[in-house]
C-alpha positions as CSV (number, residue, x, y, z in Angstrom):
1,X,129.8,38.9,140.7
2,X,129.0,42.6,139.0
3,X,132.3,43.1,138.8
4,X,133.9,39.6,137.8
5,X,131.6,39.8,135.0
6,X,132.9,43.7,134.1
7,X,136.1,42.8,134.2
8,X,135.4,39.6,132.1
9,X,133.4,41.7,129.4
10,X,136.4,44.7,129.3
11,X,138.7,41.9,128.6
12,X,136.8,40.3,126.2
13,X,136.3,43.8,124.4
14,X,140.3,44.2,124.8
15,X,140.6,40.9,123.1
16,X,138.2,41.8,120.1
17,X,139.8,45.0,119.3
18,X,143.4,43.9,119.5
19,X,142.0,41.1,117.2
20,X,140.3,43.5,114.4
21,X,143.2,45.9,114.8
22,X,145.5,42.7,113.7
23,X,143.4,41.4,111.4
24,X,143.6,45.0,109.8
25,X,146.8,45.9,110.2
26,X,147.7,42.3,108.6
27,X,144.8,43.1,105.8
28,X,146.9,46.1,105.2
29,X,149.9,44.8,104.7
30,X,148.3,42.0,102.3
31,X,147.4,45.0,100.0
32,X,150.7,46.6,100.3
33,X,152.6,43.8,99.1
34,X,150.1,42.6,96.7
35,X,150.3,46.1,95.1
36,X,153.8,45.5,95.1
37,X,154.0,42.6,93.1
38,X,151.5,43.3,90.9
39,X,153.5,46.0,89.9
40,X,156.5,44.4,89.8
41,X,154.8,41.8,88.0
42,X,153.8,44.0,85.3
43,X,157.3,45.8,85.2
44,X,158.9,42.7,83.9
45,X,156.3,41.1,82.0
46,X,156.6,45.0,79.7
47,X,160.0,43.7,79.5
48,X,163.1,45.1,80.9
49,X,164.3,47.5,77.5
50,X,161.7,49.5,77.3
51,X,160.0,49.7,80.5
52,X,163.6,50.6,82.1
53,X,163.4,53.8,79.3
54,X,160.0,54.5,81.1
55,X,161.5,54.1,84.5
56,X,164.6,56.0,84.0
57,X,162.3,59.0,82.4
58,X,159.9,58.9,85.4
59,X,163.3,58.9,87.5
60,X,165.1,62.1,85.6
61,X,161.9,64.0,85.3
62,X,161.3,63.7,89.0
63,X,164.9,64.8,89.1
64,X,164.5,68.3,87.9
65,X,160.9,68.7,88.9
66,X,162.3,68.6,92.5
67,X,165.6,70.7,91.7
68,X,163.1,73.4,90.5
69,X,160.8,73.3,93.4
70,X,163.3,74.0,95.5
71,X,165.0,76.4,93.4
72,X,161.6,78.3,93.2
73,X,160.7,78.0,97.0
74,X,164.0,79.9,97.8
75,X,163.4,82.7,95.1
76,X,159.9,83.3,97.0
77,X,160.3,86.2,99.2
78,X,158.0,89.1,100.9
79,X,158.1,91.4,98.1
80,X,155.9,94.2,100.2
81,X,158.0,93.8,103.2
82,X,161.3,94.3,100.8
83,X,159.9,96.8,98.8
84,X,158.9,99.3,102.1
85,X,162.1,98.5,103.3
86,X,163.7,100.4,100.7
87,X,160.9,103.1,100.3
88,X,161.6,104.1,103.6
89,X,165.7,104.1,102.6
90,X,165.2,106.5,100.0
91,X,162.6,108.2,102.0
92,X,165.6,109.0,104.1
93,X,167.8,109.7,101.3
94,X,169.6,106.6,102.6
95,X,170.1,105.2,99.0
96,X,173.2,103.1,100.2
97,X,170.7,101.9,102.9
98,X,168.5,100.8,100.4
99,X,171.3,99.1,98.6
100,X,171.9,96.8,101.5
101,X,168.4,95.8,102.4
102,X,168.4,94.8,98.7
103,X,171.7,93.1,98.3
104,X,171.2,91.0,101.9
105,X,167.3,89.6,100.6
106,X,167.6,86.3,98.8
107,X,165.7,86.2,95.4
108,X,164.7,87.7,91.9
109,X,162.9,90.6,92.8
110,X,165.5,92.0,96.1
111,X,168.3,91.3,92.9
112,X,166.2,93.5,90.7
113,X,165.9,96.3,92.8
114,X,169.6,96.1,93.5
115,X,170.4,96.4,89.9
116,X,167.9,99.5,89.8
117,X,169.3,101.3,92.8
118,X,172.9,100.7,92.0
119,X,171.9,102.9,89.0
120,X,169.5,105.4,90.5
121,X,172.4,108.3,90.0
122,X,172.1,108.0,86.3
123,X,168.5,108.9,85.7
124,X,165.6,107.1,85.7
125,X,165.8,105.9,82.0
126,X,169.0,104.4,82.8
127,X,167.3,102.2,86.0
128,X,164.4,101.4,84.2
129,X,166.1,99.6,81.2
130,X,168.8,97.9,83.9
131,X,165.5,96.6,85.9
132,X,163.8,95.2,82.5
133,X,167.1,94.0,81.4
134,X,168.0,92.1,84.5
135,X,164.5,91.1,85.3
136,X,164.8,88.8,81.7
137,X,167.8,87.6,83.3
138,X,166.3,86.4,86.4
139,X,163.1,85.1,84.5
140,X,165.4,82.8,82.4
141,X,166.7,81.6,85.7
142,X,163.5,80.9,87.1
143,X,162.2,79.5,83.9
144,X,165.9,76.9,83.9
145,X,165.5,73.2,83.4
146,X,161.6,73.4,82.7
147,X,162.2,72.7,79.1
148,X,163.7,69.1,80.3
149,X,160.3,68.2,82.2
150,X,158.4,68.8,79.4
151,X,161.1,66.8,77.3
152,X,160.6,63.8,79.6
153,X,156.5,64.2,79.5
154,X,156.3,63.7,75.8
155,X,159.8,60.8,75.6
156,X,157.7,58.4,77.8
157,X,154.6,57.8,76.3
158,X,156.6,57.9,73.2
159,X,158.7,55.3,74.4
160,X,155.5,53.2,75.7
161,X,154.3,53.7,72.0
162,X,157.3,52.4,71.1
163,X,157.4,49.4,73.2
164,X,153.8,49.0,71.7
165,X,154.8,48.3,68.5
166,X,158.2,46.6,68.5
167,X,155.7,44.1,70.9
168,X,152.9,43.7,68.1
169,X,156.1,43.4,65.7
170,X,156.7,40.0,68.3
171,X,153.5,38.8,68.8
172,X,153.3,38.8,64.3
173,X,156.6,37.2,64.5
174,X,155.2,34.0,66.7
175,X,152.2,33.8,64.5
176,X,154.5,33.6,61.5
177,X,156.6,30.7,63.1
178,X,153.5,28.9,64.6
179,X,151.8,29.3,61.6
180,X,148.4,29.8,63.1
181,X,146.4,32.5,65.1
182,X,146.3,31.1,68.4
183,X,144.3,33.3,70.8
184,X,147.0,32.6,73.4
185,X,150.1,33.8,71.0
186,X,147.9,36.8,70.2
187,X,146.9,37.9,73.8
188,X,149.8,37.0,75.3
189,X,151.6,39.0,72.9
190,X,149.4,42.3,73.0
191,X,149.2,42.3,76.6
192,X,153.0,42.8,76.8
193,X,152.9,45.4,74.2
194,X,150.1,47.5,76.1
195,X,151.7,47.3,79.2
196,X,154.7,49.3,78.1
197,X,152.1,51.9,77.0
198,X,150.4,52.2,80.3
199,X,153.8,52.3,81.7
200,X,154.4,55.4,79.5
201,X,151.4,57.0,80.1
202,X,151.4,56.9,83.7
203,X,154.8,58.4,84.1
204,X,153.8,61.3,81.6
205,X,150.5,62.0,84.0
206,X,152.6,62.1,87.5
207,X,155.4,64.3,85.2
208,X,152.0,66.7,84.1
209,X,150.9,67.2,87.6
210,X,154.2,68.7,88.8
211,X,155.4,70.3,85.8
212,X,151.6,72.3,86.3
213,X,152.3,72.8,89.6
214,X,155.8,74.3,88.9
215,X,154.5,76.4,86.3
216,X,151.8,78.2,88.4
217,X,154.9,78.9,90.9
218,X,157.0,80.7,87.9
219,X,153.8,82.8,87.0
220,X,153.3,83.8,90.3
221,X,156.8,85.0,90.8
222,X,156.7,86.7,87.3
223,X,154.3,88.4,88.7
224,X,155.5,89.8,91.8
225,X,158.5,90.7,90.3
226,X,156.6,92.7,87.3
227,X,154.7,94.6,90.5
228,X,158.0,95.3,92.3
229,X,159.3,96.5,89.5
230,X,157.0,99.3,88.7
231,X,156.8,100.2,92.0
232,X,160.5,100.3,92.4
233,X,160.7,102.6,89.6
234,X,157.8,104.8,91.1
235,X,160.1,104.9,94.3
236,X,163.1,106.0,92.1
237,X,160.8,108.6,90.4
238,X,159.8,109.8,94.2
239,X,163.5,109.8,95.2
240,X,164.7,111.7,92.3
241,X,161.6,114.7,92.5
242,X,162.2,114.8,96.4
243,X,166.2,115.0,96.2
244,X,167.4,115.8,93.2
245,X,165.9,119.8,92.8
């Protein structure tokens, strides 16, 4: 009897969690699409001209936001790995060495040090201004395409602004032909002529968030590669003094 009635209670328990874990899975899904047309709702109730500028700026912003985080993920490299690489080239004398560890690394810093050392014969005035010239070179590169984020963060709340007024513009044209101030004409009116502004706003937020987060990448790379290059020029310096008498 015991164990009819454990096997009856497990089963029972069995049946209530299956239940709950239906009940929220289906909860879940409720929310999902209910989120999902409520924000379809409010896509097409801002109207299709302006809120499609929104959309198509939230679409080419996210465009180059992840071109450059890729871009700047692959120019990341271990700058102290690289960089005693080639101090123990030159170390050696091995300045052809130290060429090749530089020329086979990826990124900004392994293609400032190649400028550098492809110079290294010439003196150390020479190296330095081909390592500050070429290092502007390769911050340009890094810095690429972060003009058109910013571009994008300030054209769509402009464009929501802009949605805002041609809709008050509408809502004063129906109170001209119905000749009245309904609160109906008015609201409904408004509401369609704040929506494109929230539209705006929220694509110029997500656009903020990785345009920061791209930025603190660049100034991190700057960085390094401002480091590597005084120290490559330190290691030129060493080279010279040690064989060059």
């Amino acid at each position: 009897m015991k164990k009819y009635f454990a096997k009856t209670f497990m089963s029972l328990c069995a049946l209530g969690i299956s239940s709950v874990a239906f009940a929220q899975e289906a909860a879940g899904t409720a929310v999902e699409g209910g989120m999902y047309q409520a924000l379809k709702t409010k896509f097409i109730e801002g109207g299709a001209d302006f809120m499609s500028l929104v959309a198509i700026a939230l679409i080419f912003g996210l465009a180059f936001c992840l071109e450059r985080i890729i871009y700047l993920n692959l120019a990341e490299t271990n700058s102290s790995k690289l960089l005693k690489s080639i101090e123990d080239a030159l170390d050696k004398g091995d300045v052809e060495g130290a060429k090749a560890i530089a020329r086979d690394t990826r990124g900004p810093i392994a293609s400032i040090a190649y400028q550098g050392l492809m110079r290294i014969d010439q003196g150390i005035d020479v190296v330095e201004k081909s390592i500050v010239s070429y290092g502007g070179v390769q911050g340009g590169l890094l810095e690429k395409n972060m003009s058109w984020i910013t571009l994008f963060i300030a054209m769509a709340p402009s464009l929501g602004f802009l949605g805002t007024v041609v809709g008050m513009v509408m809502a004063f044209d129906k109170i001209e032909q119905v000749g009245d101030i309904s609160p109906t004409v008015v609201a409904g009116g408004m509401k369609v002529a704040l929506i494109t502004t929230v539209g705006g706003l929220v694509v110029a937020l997500i656009l903020q968030v990785f345009y920061n987060y791209l930025l603190s990448k660049l100034e991190a790379i700057l960085n390094q590669m401002e480091d590597a290059s005084i120290t490559l020029l330190d290691m030129v310096i060493k080279y010279n003094l040690k064989f060059k008498k």
